[in-house]
MARMARMAR-120712 format. One record per residue (C-alpha): x, y, z. Coordinates in steps of 0.05 Angstrom, whole numbers, padded with zeros to 5 digits, always signed. Layout:
! MARMARMAR-120712
XYZ;...
! end
This chain:
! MARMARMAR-120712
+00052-00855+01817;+00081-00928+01819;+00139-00949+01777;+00102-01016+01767;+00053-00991+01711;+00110-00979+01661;+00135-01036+01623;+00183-01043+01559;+00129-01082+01524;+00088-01025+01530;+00140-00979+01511;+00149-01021+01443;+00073-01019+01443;+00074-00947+01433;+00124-00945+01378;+00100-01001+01333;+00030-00969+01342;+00047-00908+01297;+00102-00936+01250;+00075-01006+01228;+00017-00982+01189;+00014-00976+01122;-00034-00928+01104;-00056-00887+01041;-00048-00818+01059;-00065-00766+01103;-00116-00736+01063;-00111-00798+01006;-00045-00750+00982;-00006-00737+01048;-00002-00800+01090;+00048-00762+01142;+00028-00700+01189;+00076-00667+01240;+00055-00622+01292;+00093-00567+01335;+00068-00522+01391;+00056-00518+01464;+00024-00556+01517;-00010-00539+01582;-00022-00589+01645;-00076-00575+01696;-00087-00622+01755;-00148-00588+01787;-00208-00587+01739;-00196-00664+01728;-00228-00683+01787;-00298-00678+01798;-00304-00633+01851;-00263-00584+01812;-00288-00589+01738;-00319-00522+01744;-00247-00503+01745;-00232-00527+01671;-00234-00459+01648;-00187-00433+01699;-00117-00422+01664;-00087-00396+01728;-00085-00467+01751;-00053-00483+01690;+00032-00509+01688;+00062-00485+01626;+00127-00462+01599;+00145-00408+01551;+00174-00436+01495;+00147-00491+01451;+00141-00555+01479;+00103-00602+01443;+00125-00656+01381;+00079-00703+01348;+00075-00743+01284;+00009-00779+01263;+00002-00827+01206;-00061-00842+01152;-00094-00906+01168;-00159-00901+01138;-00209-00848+01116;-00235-00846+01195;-00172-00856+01232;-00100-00840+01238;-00048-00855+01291;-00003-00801+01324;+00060-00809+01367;+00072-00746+01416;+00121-00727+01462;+00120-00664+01509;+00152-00629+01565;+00128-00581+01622;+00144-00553+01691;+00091-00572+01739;+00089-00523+01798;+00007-00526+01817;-00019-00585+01841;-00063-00578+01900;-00065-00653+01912;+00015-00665+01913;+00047-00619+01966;+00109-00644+01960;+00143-00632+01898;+00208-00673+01895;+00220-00648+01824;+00180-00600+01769;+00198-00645+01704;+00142-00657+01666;+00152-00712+01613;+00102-00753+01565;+00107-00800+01507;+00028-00805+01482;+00011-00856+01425;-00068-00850+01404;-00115-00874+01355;-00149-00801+01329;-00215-00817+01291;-00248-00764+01245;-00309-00738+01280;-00330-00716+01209;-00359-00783+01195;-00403-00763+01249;-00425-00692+01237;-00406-00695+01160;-00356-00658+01120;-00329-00588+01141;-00281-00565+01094;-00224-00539+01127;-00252-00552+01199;-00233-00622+01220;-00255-00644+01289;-00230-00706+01319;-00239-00759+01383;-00179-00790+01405;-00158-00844+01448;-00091-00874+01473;-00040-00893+01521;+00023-00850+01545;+00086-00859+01591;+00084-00800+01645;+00137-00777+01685;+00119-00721+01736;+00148-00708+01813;+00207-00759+01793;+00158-00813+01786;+00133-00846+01721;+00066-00886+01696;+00023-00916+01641;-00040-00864+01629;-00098-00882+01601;-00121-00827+01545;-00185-00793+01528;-00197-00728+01495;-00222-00694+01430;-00194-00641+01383;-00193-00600+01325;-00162-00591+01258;-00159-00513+01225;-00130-00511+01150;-00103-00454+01118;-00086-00486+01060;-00081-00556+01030;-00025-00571+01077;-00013-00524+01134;-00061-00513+01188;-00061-00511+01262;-00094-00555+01319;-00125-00551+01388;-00133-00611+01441;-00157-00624+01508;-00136-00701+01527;-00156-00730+01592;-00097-00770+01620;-00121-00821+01682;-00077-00862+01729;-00112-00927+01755;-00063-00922+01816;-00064-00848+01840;-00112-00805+01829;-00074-00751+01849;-00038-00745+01785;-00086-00747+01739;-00097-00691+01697;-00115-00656+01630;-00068-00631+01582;-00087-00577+01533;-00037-00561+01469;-00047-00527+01414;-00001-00536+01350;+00021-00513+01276;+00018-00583+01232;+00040-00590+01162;+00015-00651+01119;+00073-00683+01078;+00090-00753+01040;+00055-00748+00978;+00100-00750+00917;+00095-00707+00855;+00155-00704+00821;+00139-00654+00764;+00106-00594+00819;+00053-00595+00785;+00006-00608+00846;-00022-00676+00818;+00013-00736+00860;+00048-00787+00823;+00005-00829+00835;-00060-00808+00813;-00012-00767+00748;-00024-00792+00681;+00037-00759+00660;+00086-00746+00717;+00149-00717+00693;+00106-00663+00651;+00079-00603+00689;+00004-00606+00674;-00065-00584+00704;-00108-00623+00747;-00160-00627+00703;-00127-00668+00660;-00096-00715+00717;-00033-00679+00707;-00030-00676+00633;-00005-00612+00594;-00049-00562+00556;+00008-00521+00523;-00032-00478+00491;-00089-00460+00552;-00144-00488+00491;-00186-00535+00542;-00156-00591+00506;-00097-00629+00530;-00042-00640+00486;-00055-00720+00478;-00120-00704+00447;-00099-00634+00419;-00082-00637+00340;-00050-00568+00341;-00020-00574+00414;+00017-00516+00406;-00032-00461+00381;-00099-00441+00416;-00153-00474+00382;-00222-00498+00390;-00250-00566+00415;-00297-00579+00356;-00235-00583+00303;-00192-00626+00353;-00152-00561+00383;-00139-00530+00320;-00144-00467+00297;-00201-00439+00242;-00179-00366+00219;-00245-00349+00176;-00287-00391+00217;-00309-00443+00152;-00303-00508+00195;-00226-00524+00154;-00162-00523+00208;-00120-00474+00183;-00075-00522+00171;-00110-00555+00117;-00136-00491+00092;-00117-00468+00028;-00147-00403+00043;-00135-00386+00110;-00168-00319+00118;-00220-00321+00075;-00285-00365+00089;-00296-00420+00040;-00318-00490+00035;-00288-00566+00059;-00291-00590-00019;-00250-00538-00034;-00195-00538+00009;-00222-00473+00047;-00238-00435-00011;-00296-00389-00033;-00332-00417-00094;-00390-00358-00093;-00424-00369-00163;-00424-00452-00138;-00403-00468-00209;-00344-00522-00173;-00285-00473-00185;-00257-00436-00124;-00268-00364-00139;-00187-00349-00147;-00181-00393-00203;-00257-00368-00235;-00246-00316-00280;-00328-00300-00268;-00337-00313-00190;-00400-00290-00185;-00428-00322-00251;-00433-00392-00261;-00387-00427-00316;-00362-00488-00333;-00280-00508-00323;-00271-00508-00404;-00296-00433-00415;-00258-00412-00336;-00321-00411-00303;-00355-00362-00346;-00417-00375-00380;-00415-00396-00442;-00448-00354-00492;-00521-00355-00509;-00539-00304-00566;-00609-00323-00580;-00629-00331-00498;-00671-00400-00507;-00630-00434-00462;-00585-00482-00512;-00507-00452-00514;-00486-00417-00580;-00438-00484-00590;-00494-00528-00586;-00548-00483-00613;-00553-00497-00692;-00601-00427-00694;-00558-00386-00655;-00591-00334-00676;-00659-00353-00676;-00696-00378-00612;-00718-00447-00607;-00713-00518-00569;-00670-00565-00537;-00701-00613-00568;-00690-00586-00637;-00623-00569-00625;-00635-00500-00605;-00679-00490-00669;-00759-00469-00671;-00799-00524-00666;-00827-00541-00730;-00885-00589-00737;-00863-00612-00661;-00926-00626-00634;-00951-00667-00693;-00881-00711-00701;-00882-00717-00618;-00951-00747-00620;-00939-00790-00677;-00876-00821-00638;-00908-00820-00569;-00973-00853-00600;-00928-00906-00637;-00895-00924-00570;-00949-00921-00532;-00997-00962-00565;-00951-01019-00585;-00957-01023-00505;-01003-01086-00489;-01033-01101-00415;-01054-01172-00386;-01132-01189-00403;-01167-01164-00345;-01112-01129-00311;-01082-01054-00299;-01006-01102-00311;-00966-01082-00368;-00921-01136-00395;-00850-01127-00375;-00815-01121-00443;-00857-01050-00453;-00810-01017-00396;-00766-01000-00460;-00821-00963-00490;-00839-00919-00434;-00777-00899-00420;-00761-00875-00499;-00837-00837-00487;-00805-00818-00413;-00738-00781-00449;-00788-00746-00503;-00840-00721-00451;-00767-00687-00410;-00749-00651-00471;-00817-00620-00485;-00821-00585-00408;-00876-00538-00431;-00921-00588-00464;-00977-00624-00431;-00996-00687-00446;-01062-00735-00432;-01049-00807-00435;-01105-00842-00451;-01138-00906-00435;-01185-00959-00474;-01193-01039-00464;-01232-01097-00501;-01310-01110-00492;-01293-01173-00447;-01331-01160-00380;-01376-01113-00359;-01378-01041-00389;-01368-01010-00329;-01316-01053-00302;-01277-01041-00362;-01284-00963-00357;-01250-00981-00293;-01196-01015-00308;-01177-00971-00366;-01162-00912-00316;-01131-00953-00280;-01083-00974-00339;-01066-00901-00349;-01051-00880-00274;-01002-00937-00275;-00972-00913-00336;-00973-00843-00312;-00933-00870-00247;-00883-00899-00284;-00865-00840-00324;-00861-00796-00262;-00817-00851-00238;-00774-00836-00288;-00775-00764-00290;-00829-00735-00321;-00863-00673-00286;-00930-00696-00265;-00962-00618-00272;-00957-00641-00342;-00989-00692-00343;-01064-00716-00339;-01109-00779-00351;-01169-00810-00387;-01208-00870-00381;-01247-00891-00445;-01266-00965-00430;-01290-01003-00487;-01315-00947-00520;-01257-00932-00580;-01241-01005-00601;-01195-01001-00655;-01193-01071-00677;-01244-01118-00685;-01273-01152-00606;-01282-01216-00643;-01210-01249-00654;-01161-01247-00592;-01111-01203-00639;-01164-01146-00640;-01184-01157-00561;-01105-01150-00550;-01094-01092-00597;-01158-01050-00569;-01115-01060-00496;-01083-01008-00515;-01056-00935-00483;-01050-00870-00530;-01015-00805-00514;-01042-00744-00537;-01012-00668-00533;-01063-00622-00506;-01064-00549-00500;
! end
């Protein structure tokens, strides 16, 4: 080999190469990756006559002990950069008889590109092309090598592994001393910070002095809930997702923190607490839980003697069954009195000539008949429709059921129980004023109410 092929430029070359990039990371965490192992130089099976003899590790110069340094640097997501130095004892080479000296020395700087882009992802199997120049000094003589090879990359965990290589090394000057070298090394990944241990890199950790999981980009979940402790109400006691992290004892849907009954299943309204007779007073404070009562008697039902429904202080016939209506007494004469009223209010109710529209100030007056029809629940009543002769005789029989289905509406509207209620249509059938005179026509427009049985 000639002395002319090496140059300082080159040299400088080599170095800036490797160190002047700035890239992310080795594997995006670990932009740095050192290698140490052995290397093995074989001048035969890189000719062509003699590649059959690649296998051959006979004609292979090797030393005992390790003998092999690199250190490669991220550049992108399909190539890094690696700086390598080795040593050797060369003492087979078929085409150099003369050995002045067995040194073996080599500075290699290559560009390694990540043959996974190629084949696709492997896991922890990462093979690699590679291509480079290196200084060479063998049989006391040194040159520039052109570089060629391919390797491999075998992880045993996220940042030690080992790695093979075979790298083709050709002289442009003398064939003689070209050759391959084979090495195979122990590498470790390195570079990335994370300054809590928590295996989450600074810089992808949301919270970086705090040992947390990666699930959470580094964030804490003190209490191993699924929630992290930002979003965790309770971040210090196991609790579940759907009440923010905190816990729920009795399983009601309260935190136990805002439950005023921790262990016992209740109600939100109430703090937590049971209210089992639903009477609005939690069942420690009721003194009937299972029997509804109002606040004034301590949720106990207040005291019916007779059994029709209206409480003994209400109930002016305590002791004799009667209506609501009546103040708890029999109904006496109710039907006939109810009638009277609802007939009274009813037929002071005019409609428009022609028309099923009442006029607006008889709202009042359905909703007094309304209130009277809700006390009397078991009473049915027909309401009953009639109109003047104007028009046709039919036409009127029409529009006088009509009338009464929109009365019948409005009372439901306001609360009446339809199942107790029914309708009749009499036309112009049952004037009871005189046709003749528009006060009559506006008086026989009229709607009656009558209790049926």
């Amino acid at each position: 080999m000639k002395i002319k092929y090496l140059h300082s430029k080159i040299l400088l070359f080599l170095f800036v190469t490797v160190f002047s990039f700035n890239g992310n990371c080795q594997d995006k965490d670990n932009p740095w990756l050192i290698g140490f192992g052995v290397n093995a130089v074989d001048h035969y099976s890189a000719n062509k006559k003699d590649i059959g003899k690649f296998f051959d590790y006979k004609n292979y110069n090797y030393i005992k002990a390790p003998s092999k340094l690199s250190l490669a640097r991220y550049l992108s997501p399909s190539f890094n950069v690696e700086l390598s130095g080795s040593i050797n004892k060369i003492t087979k080479n078929r085409y150099v008889k003369a050995i002045a000296s067995d040194k073996y020395i080599a500075i290699d700087a290559n560009a390694i590109y990540d043959a996974n882009k190629i084949i696709g992802e492997t896991g922890w199997f990462d093979p690699y092309l590679l291509g480079g120049f290196g200084f060479n000094y063998e049989n006391s003589e040194s040159a520039i090598s052109y570089n060629g090879g391919a390797g491999a990359k075998l992880w045993f965990t996220d940042k030690f592994g080992a790695k093979v290589q075979t790298v083709l090394k050709y002289f442009t000057g003398d064939s003689n001393y070209r050759h391959f070298q084979h090495s195979a090394s122990l590498i470790y990944k390195f570079g990335g910070y994370d300054e809590d241990n928590d295996g989450v890199y600074d810089k992808n950790d949301k919270c970086p002095s705090v040992f947390g999981l990666a699930e959470f980009n580094g964030c804490p979940d003190s209490d191993d809930d699924g929630i992290q402790d930002s979003e965790d109400k309770c971040p210090n006691v196991f609790g579940l997702a759907s009440l923010a992290g905190c816990p729920d004892a009795d399983g009601d849907g309260v935190t136990d923190k805002e439950d005023r009954c921790v262990y016992i299943k209740g109600i939100a309204k109430h703090g937590g607490c049971p209210d089992s007779d639903g009477d609005g007073i939690i069942d420690q404070r009721d003194a009937c839980p299972t029997k509804s009562g109002p606040l004034s008697n301590k949720g106990c039902p207040e005291l019916d003697t007779d059994g029709d429904g209206v409480v003994d202080k209400y109930d002016k016939c305590k002791f004799e069954k009667g209506v609501l209506s009546n103040n708890g007494c029999p109904k006496v004469n109710v039907k006939k009195n109810l009638e009277k009223k609802l007939t009274e209010l009813a037929s002071s109710i005019l409609f428009k000539s022609g028309s099923d529209v009442f006029y607006k100030q008889y709202e009042s007056n359905l909703n007094q008949i309304a209130e009277l029809m809700s006390g009397y629940k078991d009473l049915k009543f027909q309401i009953q429709g009639h109109t003047d002769s104007q028009g046709a005789e039919e036409a009127n029989l029409d529009l006088s059921r009509k009338r009464v289905n929109k009365v019948l509406n409005y009372l439901v509207t306001r609360g009446v129980n339809q199942l107790n209620l029914n309708v009749k249509g009499f036309g112009e059938s049952m004037p009871i004023a005189t046709n003749e005179t528009a006060e009559g026509r506006a008086a026989n427009r009229r709607v009656e109410i009558k209790i049926i049985d």
